[in-house]
N, C-alpha and C positions, 0 to 999 in steps of 0.2 A: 605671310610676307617672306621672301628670301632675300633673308637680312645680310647675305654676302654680294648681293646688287647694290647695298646703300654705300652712296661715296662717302669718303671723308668728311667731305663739306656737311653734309647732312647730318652724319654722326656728336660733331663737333656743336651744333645748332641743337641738335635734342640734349646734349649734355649741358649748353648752354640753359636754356629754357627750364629744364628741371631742375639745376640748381638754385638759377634764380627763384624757381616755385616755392621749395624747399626752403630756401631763404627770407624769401618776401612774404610764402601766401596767409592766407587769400590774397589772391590775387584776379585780377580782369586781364583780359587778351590785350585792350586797350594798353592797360598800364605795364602790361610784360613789353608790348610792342616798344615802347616809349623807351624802358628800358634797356632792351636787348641791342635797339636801332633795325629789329627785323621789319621787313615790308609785310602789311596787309596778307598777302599771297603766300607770303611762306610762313606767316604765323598760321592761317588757316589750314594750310596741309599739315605742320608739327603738330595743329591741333588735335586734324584728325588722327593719324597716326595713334598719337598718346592718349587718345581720349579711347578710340578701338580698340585697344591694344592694353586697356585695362590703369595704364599709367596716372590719370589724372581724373579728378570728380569735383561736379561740380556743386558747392557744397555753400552758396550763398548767393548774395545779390548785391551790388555796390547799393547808397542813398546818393543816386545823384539827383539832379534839377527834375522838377514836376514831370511825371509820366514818362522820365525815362530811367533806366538801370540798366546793370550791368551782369551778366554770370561771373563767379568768383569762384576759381579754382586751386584745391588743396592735390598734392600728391594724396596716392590709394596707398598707405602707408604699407600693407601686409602685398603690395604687386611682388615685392622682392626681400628677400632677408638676411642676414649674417648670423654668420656661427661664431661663437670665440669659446674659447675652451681654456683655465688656468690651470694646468696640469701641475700635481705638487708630488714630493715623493710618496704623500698619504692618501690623499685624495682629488682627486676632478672635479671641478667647478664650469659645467658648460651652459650656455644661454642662446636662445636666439630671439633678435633684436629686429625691430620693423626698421623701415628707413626714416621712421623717424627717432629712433636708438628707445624704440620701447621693448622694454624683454615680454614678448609673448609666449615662453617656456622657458624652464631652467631645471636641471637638475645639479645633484650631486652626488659622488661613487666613490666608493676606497680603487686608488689607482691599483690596477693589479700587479700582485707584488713581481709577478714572470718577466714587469718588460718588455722590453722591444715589439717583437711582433703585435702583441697580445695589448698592448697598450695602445699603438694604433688602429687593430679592431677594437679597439673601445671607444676610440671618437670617432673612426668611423658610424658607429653602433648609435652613439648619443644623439650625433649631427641626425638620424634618421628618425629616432625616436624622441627626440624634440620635437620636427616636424609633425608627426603623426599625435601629438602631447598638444600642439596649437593648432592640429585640426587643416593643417595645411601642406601642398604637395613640396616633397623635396626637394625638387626642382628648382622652387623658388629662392630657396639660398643661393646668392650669388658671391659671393665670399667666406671665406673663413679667417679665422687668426687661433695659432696655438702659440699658446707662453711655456718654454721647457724652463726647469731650473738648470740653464746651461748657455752654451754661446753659439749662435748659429752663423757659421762662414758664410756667407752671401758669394763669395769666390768659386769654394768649390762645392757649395750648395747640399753640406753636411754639419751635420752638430759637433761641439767638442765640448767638453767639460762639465757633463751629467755625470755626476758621481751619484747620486740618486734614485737613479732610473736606469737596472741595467740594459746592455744589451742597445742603447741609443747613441751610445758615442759611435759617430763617423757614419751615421745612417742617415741619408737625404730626404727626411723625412717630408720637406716639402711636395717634392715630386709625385711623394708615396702618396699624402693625403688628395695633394689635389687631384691624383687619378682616380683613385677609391669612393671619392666622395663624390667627385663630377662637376666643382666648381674650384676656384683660383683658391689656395690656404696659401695665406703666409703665416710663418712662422720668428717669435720673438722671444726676446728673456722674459724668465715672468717676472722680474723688477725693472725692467723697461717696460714691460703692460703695465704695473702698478703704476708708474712715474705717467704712463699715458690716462690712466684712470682715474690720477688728481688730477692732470691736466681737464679732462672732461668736466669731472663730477667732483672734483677735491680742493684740495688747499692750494693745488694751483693753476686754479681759472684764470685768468686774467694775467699770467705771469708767461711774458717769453723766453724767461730765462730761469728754473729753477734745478734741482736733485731732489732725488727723494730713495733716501736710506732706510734699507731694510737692516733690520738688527733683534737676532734670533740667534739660535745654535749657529748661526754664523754671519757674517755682512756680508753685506752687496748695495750698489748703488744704480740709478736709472740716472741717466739726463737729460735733461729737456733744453736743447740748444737751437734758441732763434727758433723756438716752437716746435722744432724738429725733435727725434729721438735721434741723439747722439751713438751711433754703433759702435765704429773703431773698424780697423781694418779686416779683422778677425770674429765682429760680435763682440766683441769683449768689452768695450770701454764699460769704464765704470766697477769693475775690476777690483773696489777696490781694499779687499782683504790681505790684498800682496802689500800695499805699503809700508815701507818702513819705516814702521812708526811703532814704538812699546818695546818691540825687540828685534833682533837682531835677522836679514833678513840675510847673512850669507849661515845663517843658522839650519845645517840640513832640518831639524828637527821642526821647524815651520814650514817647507816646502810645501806638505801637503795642504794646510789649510791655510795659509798666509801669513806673514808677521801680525801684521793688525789683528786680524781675527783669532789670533794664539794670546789674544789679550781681554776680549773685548766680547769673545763669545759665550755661549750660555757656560762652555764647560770652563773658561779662563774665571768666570766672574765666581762660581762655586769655589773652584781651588783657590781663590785669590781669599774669600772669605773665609774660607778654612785655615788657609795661612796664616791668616790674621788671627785666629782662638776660636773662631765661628764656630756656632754648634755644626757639626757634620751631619751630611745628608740630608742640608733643603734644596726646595728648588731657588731656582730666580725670584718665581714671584715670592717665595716665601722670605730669601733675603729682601727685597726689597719693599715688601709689608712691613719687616723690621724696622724701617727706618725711621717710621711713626711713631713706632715704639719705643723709641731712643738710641736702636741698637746703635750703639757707635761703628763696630764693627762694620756694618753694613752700610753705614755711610761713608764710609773711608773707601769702602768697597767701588758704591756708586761714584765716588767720588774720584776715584781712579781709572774708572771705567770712561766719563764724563771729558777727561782731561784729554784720554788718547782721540776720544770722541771728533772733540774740538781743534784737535792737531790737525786729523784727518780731514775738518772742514777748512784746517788753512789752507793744505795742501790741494784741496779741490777747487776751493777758493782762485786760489794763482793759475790756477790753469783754464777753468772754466766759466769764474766770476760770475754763479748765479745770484739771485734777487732774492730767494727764501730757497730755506733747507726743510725739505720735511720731512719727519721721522716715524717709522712705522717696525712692523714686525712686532714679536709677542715683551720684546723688551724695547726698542726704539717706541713703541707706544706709551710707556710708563714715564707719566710725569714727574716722577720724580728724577728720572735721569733727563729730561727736557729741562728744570728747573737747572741745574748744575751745569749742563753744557753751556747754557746761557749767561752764566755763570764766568764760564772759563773763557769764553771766544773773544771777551773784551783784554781777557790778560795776553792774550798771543796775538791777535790782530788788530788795527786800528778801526777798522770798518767792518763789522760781522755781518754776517746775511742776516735776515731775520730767521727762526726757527720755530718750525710749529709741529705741532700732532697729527698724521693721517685722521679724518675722520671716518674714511672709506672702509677700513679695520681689514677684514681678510677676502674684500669684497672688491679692492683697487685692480687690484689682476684681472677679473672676471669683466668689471668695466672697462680696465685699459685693452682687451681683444677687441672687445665688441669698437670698442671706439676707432681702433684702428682698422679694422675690417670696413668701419660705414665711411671712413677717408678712403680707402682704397675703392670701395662702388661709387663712392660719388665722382672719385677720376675715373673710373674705366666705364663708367653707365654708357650701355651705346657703342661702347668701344669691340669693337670685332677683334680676337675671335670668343671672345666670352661672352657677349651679348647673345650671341645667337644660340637657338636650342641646343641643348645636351648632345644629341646628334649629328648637328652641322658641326661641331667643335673639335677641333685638333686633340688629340688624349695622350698627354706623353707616355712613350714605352715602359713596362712598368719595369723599372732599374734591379741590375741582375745580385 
């Protein structure tokens, strides 16, 4: 079929019909019809169409009245695929997902330490040997999502703020992927994919308003506003290791990592215990194993760490007013600092969000791509010029 002959109208009616599928099926023609308000005559041609065309099977039978029934159609889950990829400064976490957000291949790889170029032949590399790993042609991916540790301008359509990953600051790496690859990539934080990845599969299903704090060798925050992912002008929202909160923030000496996170990070909460008498040279977890053990030390530690915690939820609080906080990374996962923040939030605020534990653990990113990749096919399914073969497709120039 020359899918740049199909009008709008048409386009608009097969994206209708297959989300509905997607949403409802099994489903009968009858009962799509009823639903959609489409006529007889054009449910029987979107029929054909998506039934040719590999889109739809028929995978049941209604029980209706004596000696009549119905065919009952599911989407062909594997017709199309997505890519998501959580790119970290140590390792790649990449997956590809059917439409109906099943991962049918996954790997994982030490990020190469070179950067830039070499880093994007690496998902380009992955996204093709996934495919070949599920047994299916590459083709079929029709989206991607990469999560950078960093901020991506949507403006001028480049990254800022990989301190991580050299060689990627001010590289469009959107552009770059989606030529290389041959399908749409967008590109996100990877604690906006985590905050998308509760949203999916996490602690916050059902919630249109929540954050979710990462908290490791350093902070960052995702948000989920009005179900959306909240960006900011820049990529940046959520930012929020700059707060002024623990110390001083006209402090050259914080510039580089933040006020907050000069408090509250892996290396603040060591020096912070060692200041205190602490034996020298544990890590995190080992201070905070301590705490079981009586170390006082180490709960003063926690304890301080807990309080800026809590500041930082006032101030997210007042401006964003989510519904539940949740907390994640190799130390925001540690209940023991969950117990104290809960703790604190009642002595600064009168109405605290609820706060809970990621359960997704280092796997929120890897869900939050894929999940924002299967939103973005389900808006463009059908939509020209990406529906159409790899060859009919516009390829932008590859950026100089």
């Amino acid at each position: 079929m020359d899918f740049s002959s199909v009008p709008m109208s048409r386009q608009i009616t097969l994206r209708t019909v297959m989300r509905t599928v997607m949403d409802r099926g099994p489903i009968s023609r009858a009962e799509l019809a009823r639903i959609t308000g489409l006529s007889k005559q054009t449910m029987s041609e979107v029929f054909r169409f998506l039934e040719d065309d590999g889109w739809l099977e028929v995978t049941g039978r209604t029980q209706g009245a004596v000696g009549r029934s119905a065919a009952t159609y599911e989407i062909t889950p594997n017709r199309a695929l997505v890519f998501g990829a959580d790119v970290g400064g140590t390792k790649i976490q990449a997956a590809l997902a059917d439409m109906n957000g099943k991962i049918v291949a996954e790997s994982v790889e030490a990020t190469d330490p070179r950067g830039g170029e070499h880093v994007m032949s690496q998902l380009v590399s992955l996204n093709a040997s996934l495919a070949e790993k599920a047994g299916l042609a590459p083709e079929r991916v029709m989206v991607g999502t990469v999560g950078i540790p960093g901020a991506y301008n949507r403006k001028t359509g480049k990254l800022i703020m990989v301190p991580n990953i050299p060689d990627l600051e001010g590289v469009p790496l959107q552009a770059i992927l989606t030529e290389r690859m041959g399908c749409m990539v967008h590109i996100g934080n990877d604690v906006n994919m985590a905050a998308k990845g509760e949203q999916w599969l996490g602690e916050g299903k059902g919630f249109s308003n929540f954050v979710f704090i990462a908290l490791g060798t350093g902070i960052g925050m995702g948000i989920i506003n009005e179900r959306q992912i909240l960006n900011g002008a820049r990529g940046a929202a959520g930012e929020i290791a700059t707060l002024p909160i623990g110390a001083d923030p006209f402090d050259s000496r914080t510039f580089h990592s933040g006020a907050l996170e000069t408090m509250v990070g892996s290396a603040a909460i060591r020096d912070r215990y060692e200041s205190y008498g602490g034996t020298p040279g544990l890590s995190v977890r080992d201070i905070m194993d301590r705490i079981d053990a009586g170390d006082e030390r180490a709960r003063a530690t926690v304890g301080e760490v807990a309080r800026n915690i809590a500041a930082a939820i006032l101030a997210v609080s007042a401006i964003v007013d989510p519904e539940r906080v949740i907390l994640g990374g190799s130390i925001g996962a540690r209940p023991e600092l969950l117990e104290r923040v809960r703790a604190a939030l009642p002595l600064c605020m009168p109405s605290p969000p609820e706060c809970t534990i990621s359960q997704l653990g280092s796997r929120a990113g890897l869900y939050g791509t894929l999940a924002n990749s299967i939103d973005h096919m389900r808006e463009n399914l059908f939509e020209l010029p990406r529906y159409a073969p790899l060859e009919m497709q516009a390829v932008p120039e590859a950026p100089k």
